[in-house]
N, C-alpha and C positions, 0 to 999 in steps of 0.2 A: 467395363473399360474396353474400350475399341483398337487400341493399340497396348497390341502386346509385347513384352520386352524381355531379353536375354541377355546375360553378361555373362562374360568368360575373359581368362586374365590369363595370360603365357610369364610365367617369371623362371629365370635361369635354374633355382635351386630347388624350384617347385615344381615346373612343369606347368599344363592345365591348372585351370583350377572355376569348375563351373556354379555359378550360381542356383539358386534353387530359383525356378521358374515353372510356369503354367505352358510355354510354349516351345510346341514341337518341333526342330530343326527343319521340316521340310515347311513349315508354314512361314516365314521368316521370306518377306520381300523386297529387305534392305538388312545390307550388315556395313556397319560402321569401323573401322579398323584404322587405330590411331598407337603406334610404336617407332621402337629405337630405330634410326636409320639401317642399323646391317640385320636388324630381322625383318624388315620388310623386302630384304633380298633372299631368306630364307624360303627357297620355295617347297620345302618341307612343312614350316608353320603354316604356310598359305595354304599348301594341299590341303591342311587339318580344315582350316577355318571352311573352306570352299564344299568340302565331304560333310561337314557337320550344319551347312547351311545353304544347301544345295540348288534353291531356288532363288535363291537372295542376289539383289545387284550387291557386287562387292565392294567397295572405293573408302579411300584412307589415305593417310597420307602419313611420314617421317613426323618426329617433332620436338619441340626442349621439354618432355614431360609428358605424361600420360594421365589424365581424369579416370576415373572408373566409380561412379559412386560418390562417396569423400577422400577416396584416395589419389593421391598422388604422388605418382611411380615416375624412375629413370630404370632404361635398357626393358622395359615389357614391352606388350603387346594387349594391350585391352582392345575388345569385341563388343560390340552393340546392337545384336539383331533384334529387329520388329518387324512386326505384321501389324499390315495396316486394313481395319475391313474395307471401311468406304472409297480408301483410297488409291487410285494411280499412281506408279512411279514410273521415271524416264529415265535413264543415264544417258550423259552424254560429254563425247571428251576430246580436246586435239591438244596442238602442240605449242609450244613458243617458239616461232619459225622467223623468219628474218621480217615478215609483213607486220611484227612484232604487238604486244601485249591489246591495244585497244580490237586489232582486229580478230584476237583467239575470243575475245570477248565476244565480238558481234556473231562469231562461229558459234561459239554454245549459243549464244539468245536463238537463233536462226531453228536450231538443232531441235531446241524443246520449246518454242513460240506452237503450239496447239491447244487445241479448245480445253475450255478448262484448267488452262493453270492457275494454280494459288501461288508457288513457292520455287524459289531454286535456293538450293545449299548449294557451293561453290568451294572446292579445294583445290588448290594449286601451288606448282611448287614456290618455293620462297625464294630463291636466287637469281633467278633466272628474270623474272616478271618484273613489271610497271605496272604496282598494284592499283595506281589509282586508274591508270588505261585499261585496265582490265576491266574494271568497274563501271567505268563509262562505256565501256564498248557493251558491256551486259545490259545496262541501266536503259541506253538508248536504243536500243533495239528489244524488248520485253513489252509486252504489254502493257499498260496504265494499271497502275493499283500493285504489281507485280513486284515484291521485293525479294534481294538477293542478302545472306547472309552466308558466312562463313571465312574462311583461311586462308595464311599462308604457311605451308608445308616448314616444320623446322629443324635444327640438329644441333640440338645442343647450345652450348655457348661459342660452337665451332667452326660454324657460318662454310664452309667446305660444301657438304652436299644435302639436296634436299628430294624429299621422291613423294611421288603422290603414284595410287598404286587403285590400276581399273579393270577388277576380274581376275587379277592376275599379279606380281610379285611388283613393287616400286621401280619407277622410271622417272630421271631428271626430264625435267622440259616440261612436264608433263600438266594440265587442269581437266578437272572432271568436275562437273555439274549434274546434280540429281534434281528432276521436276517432279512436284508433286501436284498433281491435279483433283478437280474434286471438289464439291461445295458443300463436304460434313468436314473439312481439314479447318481447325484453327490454327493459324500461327501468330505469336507472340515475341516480341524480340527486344532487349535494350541492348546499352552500349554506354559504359560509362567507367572512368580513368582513376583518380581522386593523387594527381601530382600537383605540388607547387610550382609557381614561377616564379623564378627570381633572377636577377641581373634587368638592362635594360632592353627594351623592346630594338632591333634591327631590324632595318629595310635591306631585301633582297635584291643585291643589284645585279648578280650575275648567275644563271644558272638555265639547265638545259634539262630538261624532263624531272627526274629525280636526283638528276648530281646538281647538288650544290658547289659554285666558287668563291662566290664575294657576298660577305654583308658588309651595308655600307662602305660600299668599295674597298674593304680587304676582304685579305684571304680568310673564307669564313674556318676553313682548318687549322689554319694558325690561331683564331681568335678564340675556336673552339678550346685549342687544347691550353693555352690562357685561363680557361677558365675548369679548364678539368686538373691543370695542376698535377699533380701525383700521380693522378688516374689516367691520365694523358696516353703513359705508356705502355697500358693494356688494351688500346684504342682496335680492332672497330668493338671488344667486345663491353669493355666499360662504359661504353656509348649506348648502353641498354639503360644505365643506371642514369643517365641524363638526356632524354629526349627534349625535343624543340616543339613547340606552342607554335602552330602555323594558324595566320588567320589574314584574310583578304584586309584591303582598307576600308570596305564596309562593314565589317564585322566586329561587333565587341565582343570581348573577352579570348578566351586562349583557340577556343576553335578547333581544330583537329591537330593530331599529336604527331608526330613524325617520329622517327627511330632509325638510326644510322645501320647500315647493313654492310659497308666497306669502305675505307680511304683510298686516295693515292696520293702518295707524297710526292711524286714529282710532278703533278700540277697542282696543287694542294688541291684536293675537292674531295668530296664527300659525295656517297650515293647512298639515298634514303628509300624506305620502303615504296614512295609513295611520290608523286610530282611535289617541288620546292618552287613555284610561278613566281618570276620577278615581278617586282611590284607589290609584292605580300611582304608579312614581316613576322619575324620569327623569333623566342624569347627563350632560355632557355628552361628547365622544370627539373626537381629535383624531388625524391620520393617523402611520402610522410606516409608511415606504417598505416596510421589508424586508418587514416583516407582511402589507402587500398584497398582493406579490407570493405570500408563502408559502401565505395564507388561499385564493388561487387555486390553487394545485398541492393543496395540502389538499382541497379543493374537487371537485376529478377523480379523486383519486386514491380518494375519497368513492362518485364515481358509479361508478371502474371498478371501486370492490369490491364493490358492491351490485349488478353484474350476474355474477359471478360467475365461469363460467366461458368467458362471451362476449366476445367482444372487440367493444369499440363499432366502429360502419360511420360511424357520424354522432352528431357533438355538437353541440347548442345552447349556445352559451354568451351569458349575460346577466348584464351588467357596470354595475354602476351610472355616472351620470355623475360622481359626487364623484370615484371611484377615477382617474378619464380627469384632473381636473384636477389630483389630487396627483401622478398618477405623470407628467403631461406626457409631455415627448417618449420618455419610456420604457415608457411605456404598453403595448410590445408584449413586455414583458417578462413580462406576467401570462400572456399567450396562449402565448409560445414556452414559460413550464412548462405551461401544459394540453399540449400540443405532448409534450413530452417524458413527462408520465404517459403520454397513449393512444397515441405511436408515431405513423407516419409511413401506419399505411393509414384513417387515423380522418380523415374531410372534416371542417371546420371552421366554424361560421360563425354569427352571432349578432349582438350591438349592445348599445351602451353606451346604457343605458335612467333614466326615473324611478322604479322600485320593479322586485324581483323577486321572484317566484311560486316555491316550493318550500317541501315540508315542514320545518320547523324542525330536526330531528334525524331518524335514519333511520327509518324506522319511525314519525316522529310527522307529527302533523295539518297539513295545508299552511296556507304562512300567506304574509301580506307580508315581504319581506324591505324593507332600502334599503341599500346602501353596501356589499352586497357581488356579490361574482361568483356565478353560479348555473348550475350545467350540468345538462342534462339530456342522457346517453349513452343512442342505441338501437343496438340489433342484435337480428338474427333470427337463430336457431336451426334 
């Protein structure tokens, strides 16, 4: 095995709590660091992790949930260092500044475009960004063949503050990008949701990046909450539990999922993880237990086919937060099937996020996801 892996878990009552592993803290080229928003301000925990992995680019991000394995944890701190032999790593990271979301995009591409790239994993925070500009600003400036996966930074069902965190303790605004260069790196990746639609299909008639106004010329917030009824009044966060089916007029079927991230009521509109393009049309979706779980096995079994003959060493998996609040206390049910596609020598570990990063279908153009699970399987050859 050519990537090596390390897990360590910070929990309140426990403290550390380290895995048995083959590899040495100073060997470790990457650490993956995914917790509760106020301990990623903890720069106590952070010294720890930085001391015990001393050569590693560090980068992480806030989130609604923590992966570690098949667990999943609220208020920890789970760690994911690897060493990678054949491979290169890059970090690279700016801000969400007024020149806004597609152009921080075209800044990472710009930043890790050198010879030899395979990969960029992508965190950033969740509030603050135009996930689908962000995407395209990546997408279009990378080189051919070059895919992007990974997140939006998250907090809970609290939607307040989000921190993505580069060598150093979490900061709002903030995306970092790690490139992995190299022609022994396999990566493997799906993306897949398992919600129903139901009510009828609407055309977008008014709407400005990712805030939505009007479907079919009303107020698409009034019409929303029409149909959330009861749940209306827990709005933007019950809005996890019924995302929208976005799909162009050339497109059949539901297309990519959106998920509401805040209102305002006194213009009635809605702002979505992701751009809402007039002209498109939007449906609403509604959860079915079994489908979650399956859309997740689906999902892995996506990534471990498109690496072929390699057997993944490490999986990223990124889980929206809507999915954590249907599936409740069963939540680890999505993990135990990735679990079961990739086997028992594949390390584990990711976070229940605001939007996730991966190509739409194998072989197509990376995009925003929301409301589904997203893996991204490496191994080296």
């Amino acid at each position: 095995m050519t990537i090596c892996v390390a897990q360590d878990c910070w929990l309140q009552d426990e403290g550390w709590q380290h895995y048995a592993t083959t590899l040495a803290g100073d060997q470790a080229g990457l650490a993956l660091v995914f917790g509760a928003t106020a301990l990623l301000r903890d720069e106590t925990l952070l010294h720890d992790i930085r001391t015990r992995y001393p050569n590693a680019l560090l980068v992480g991000c806030s989130t609604a949930g923590e992966i570690c394995d098949t667990r999943v944890r609220d208020g920890s701190l789970s760690v994911s260092a690897a060493s990678f032999e054949h491979t290169r790593l890059d970090l690279a990271e700016t801000r969400i500044d007024a020149d806004g979301s597609r152009a921080a995009g075209e800044r990472l591409a710009r930043k890790l475009d050198q010879p030899g790239l395979a990969h960029v994993l992508v965190l950033s925070d969740g509030l603050q960004v135009n996930g689908t500009e962000l995407v395209a600003g990546l997408r279009e400036n990378l080189p051919p063949g070059v895919a992007v996966t990974g997140g939006l930074a998250g907090d809970g069902n609290r939607f307040s503050q989000t921190l993505v965190c580069v060598q150093g303790i979490g900061e709002e605004g903030r995306i970092a990008a790690v490139g992995f260069y190299g022609d022994r790196l396999k990566v493997g990746y799906g993306s897949l949701g398992g919600w129903d639609s139901f009510g009828p299909e609407r055309l977008i008639t008014r709407s400005s990046g990712n805030v939505l106004f009007e479907l079919d010329g009303q107020s698409a917030l009034a019409l929303y909450k029409k149909y959330l009824g009861e749940h209306a009044a827990g709005l933007p966060a019950t809005g996890l539990l019924f995302p929208l089916a976005l799909r162009s007029g050339a497109e059949r079927g539901d297309g990519l999922v959106r998920t509401i991230l805040s209102i305002d009521e006194q213009v009635q509109s809605m702002t979505f993880a992701g751009d809402m393009p007039e002209g498109s049309y939007a449906r609403l979706m509604k959860a079915n237990f079994d489908r979650l779980v399956d859309g997740a096995v689906a999902a892995a079994t996506a990534g471990s086919q498109s690496l072929g003959s390699a057997a993944p060493q490490l999986a990223v998996l990124i889980s929206c937060v809507g999915r954590k609040l249907v599936l409740k206390q069963r939540v680890e049910e999505e993990v135990e099937g990735v679990r079961n596609v990739f086997g028992a020598g594949t390390a584990l570990t990711g976070f229940y996020s605001y939007g996730e990063i991966a190509p739409h279908l194998p072989l197509g153009r990376c995009e925003l996801h929301n409301q589904t699970m997203t893996i991204t399987a490496f191994a080296e050859e």
